[in-house]
C-alpha positions in Angstrom: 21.3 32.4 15.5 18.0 30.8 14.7 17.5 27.4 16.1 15.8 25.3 14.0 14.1 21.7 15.1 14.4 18.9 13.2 10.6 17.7 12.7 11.9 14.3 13.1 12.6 15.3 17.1 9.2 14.6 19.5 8.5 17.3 21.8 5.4 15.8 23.1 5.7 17.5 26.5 3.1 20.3 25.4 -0.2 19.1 23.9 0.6 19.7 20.2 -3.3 21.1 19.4 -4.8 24.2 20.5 -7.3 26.7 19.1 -6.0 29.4 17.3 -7.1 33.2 16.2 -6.2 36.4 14.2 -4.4 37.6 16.9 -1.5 35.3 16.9 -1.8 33.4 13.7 1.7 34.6 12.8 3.4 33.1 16.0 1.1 30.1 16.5 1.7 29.8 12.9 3.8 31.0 10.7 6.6 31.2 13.3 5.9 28.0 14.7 6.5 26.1 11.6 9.8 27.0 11.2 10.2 24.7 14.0 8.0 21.8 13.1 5.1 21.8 10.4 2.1 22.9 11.0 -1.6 21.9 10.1 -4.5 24.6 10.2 -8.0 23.2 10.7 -10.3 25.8 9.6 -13.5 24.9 10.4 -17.4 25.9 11.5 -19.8 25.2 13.6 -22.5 24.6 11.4 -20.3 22.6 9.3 -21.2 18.6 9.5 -18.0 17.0 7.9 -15.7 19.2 10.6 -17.6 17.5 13.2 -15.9 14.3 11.8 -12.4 15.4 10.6 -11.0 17.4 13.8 -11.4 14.9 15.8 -9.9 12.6 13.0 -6.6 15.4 12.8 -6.8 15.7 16.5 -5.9 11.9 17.0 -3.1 11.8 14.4 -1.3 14.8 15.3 -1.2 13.7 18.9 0.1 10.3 17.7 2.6 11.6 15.8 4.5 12.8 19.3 5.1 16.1 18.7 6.4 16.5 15.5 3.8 18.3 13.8 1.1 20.6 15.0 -2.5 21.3 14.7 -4.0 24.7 15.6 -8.0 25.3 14.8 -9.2 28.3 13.4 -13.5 29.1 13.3 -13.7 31.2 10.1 -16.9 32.8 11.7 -14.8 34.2 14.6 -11.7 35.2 12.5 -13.0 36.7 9.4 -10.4 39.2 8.7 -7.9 36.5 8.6 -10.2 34.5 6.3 -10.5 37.4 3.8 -6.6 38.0 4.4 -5.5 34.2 3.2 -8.2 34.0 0.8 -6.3 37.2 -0.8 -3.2 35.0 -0.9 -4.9 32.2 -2.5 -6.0 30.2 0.1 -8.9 28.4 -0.9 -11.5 28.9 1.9 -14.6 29.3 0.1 -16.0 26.3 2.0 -15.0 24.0 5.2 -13.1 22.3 6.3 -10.2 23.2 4.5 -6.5 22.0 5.5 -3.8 24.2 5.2 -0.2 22.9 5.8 2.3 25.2 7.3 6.4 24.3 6.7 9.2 27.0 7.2 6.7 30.1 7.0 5.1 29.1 3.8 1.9 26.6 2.7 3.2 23.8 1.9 0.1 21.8 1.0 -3.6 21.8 1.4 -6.7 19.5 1.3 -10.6 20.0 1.6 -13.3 17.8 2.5 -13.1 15.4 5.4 -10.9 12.6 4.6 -10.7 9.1 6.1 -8.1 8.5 9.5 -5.5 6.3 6.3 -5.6 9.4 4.2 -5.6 12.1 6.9 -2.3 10.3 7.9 -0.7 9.7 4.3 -0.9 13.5 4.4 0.5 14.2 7.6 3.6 11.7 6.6 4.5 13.4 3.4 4.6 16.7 5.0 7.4 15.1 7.0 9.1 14.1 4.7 9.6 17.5 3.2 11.7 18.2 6.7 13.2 14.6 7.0 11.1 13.7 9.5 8.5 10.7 10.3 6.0 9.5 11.9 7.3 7.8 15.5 5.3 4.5 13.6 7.6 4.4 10.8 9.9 4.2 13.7 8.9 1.6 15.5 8.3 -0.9 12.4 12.0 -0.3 11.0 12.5 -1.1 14.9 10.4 -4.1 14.9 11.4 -5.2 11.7 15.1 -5.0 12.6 14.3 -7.1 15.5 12.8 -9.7 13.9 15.2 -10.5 10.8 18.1 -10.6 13.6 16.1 -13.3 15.0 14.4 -11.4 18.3 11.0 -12.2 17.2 9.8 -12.2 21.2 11.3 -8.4 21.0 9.3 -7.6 17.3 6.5 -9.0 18.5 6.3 -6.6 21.6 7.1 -3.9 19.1 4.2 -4.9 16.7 1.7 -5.6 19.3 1.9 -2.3 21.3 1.8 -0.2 17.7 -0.8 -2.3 17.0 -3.1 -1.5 20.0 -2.1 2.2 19.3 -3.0 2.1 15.7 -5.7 -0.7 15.2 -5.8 -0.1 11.4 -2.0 -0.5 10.8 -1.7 -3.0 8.3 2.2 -3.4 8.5 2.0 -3.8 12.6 -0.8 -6.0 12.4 1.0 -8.5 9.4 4.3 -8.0 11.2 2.7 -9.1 14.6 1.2 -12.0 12.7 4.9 -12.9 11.5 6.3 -13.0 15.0 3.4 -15.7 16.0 3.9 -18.0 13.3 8.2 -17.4 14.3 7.3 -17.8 17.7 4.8 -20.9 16.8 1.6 -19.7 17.4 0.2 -20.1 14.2 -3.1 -21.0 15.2 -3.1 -17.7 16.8 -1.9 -15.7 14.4 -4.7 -17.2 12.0 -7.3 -16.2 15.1 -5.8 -12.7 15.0 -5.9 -12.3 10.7 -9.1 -13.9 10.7 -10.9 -11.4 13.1 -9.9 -8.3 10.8 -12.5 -6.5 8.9 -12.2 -7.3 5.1 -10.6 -4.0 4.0 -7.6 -5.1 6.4 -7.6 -8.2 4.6 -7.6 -6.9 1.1 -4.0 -5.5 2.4 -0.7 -6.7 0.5 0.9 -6.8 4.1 -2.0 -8.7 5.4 -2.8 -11.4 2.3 1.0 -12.1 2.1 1.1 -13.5 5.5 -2.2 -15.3 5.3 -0.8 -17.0 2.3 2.1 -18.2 3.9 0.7 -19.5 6.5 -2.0 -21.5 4.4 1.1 -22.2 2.1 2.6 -23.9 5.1 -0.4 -26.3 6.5 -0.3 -27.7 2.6 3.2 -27.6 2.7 3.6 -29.8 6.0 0.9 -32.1 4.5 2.9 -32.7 1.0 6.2 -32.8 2.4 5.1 -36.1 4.1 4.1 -37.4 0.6 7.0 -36.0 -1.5 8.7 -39.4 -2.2 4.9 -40.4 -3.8 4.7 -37.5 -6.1 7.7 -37.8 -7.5 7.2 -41.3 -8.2 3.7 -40.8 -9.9 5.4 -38.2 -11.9 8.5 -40.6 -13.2 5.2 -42.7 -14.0 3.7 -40.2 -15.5 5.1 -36.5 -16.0 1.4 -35.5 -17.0 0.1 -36.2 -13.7 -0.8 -32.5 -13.0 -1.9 -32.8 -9.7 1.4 -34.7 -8.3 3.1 -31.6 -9.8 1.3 -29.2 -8.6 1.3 -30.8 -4.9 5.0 -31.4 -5.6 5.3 -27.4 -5.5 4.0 -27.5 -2.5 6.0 -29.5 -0.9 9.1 -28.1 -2.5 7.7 -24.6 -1.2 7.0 -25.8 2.2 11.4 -27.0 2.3 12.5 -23.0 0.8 13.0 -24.7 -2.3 11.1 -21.7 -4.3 12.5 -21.4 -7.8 12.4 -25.5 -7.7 8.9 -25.4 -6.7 8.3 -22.0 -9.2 9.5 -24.7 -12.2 7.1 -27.1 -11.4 4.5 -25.0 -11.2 5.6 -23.6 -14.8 6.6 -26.8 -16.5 2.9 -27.7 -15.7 1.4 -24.8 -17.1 4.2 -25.2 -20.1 2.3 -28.7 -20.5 -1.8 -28.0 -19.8 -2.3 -24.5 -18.9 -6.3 -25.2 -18.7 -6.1 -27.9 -16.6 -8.3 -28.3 -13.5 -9.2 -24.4 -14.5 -6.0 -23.2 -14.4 -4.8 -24.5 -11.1 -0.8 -24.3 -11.9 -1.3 -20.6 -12.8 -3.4 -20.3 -9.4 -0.6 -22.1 -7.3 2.1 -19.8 -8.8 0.4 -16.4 -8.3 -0.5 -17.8 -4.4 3.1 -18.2 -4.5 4.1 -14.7 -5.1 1.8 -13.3 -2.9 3.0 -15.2 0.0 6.8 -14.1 -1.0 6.0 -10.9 -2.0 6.3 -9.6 -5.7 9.8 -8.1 -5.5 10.9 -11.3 -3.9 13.8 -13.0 -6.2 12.3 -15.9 -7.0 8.5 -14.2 -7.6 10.3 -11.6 -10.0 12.6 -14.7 -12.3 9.0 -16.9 -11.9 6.7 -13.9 -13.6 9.0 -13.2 -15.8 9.3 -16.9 -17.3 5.2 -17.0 -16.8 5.1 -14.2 -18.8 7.1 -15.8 -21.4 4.7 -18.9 -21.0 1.5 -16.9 -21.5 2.5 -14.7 -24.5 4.8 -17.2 -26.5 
């Protein structure tokens, strides 16, 4: 009987790249993907943009421990094979070209030399198709696991080592981020979010964190003031700027639908005011609890019904 590997199991003992031919593209191949998937680099010498994406396949292949392969095929050495698939329907008219090998059959393809972030969004979904994943998928459900049970010394070792692996990885960067700020080293963490480069930035993972923790040196500052805002408010319940510090303050206790309805009754009283500044608060305030947070999703929804009365 046939054994068959689940692509989820490393076997990182044998380098999981190697140059491949005519001569054994049906065992180096074919065959071999019925263990784990395989990705075919066919490529050229004179070709410029192979020069960049090998090396960019090499590196995520070998990350991914074993659990998918890369073999490397020169089209000028292996014509017959390239006339052969190109019968079949590949499409090597020009290089490189991708072709993803699962159970015997393509199971995907891609030209063109992608970026590292897509080369690896296309590596992960053929993983999927065997129930398997990346070993850094792994290691943030890990991390993550860790950390909402309270360990954030142990997520923070987690995060930190995936991050030094993967220096572009959003979630293991945001997640190391969370640990300091647990841990309190908040000044640290902002050291560590504020040296990324600006697409890192523009990351949901990334701005949510830096939200909070600018959320919580407001917070910290209002909270001492709380008793004056709600005075100036009994005072005067259009004092838009006690409200709106009154949010924060509320926000900076856990208190977020209480601090999501003062941000709205403000808006339900002067939307314009101070250009817009309740709306601005609120929408911070989702992006520092994330969108499909409870109180974010019952907040927009009532915004919403603000906005478009």
């Amino acid at each position: 009987m046939e054994t068959i590997i689940n692509p989820n199991t490393p076997t990182a003992a044998v380098d999981p790249v190697m140059d491949g031919d005519q001569r054994n593209f049906v065992k180096d191949v074919v065959e071999a993907s019925r263990e784990v998937p395989v990705l075919v680099d066919f490529w050229a010498t004179w070709c410029g943009p192979c020069k960049t994406l090998t090396p960019t396949l090499e590196k995520v292949v070998r990350a991914a421990g074993g659990r998918v392969k890369l073999v490397k095929i020169d089209i000028d050495k292996n014509q017959q094979l390239v006339q052969q698939l190109t019968q079949m329907g590949l499409p090597l008219q020009s290089v490189p070209t991708v072709a993803a090998f699962w159970q015997g059959q393509i199971a995907d393809v891609f030209q063109g030399a992608l970026p590292e972030s897509e080369v690896k969004k296309f590596i992960e979904t053929l993983l999927k198709m065997g129930g398997g994943q990346m070993p850094s998928a792994e290691l943030l459900a890990e991390a993550k696991e860790l950390f909402d049970a309270g360990d954030h010394a142990g997520a923070l070792e987690i995060y930190a080592g995936l991050g030094q692996q993967e220096p572009e990885n959003a979630e293991a960067l945001a997640g190391l981020a969370r640990c300091l700020v647990a841990l309190d080293e908040e000044e640290q963490a902002k050291h560590m979010l504020d040296s990324l480069d600006d697409k890192l930035k523009a990351h949901p993972e990334i701005s949510s964190i830096r939200a909070q923790i600018e959320l919580a040196e407001a917070g910290r500052a209002a909270h001492s003031q709380l008793g004056a805002f709600e005075q100036r408010l009994a005072a005067d319940p259009d004092d838009h700027e006690a409200r709106i510090e009154l949010a924060v303050a509320l926000n900076s206790m856990d208190q977020r639908m209480e601090a999501a309805d003062a941000l709205l009754e403000a808006i339900r009283r002067d939307r314009a005011w101070n250009d817009e500044a309740a709306r601005k608060q609120l929408l911070k305030f989702f992006e520092a609890w994330g969108f499909m947070d409870p109180a974010s999703q019952k907040a927009r929804r009532a915004l919403s019904a603000l906005l478009f009365r």
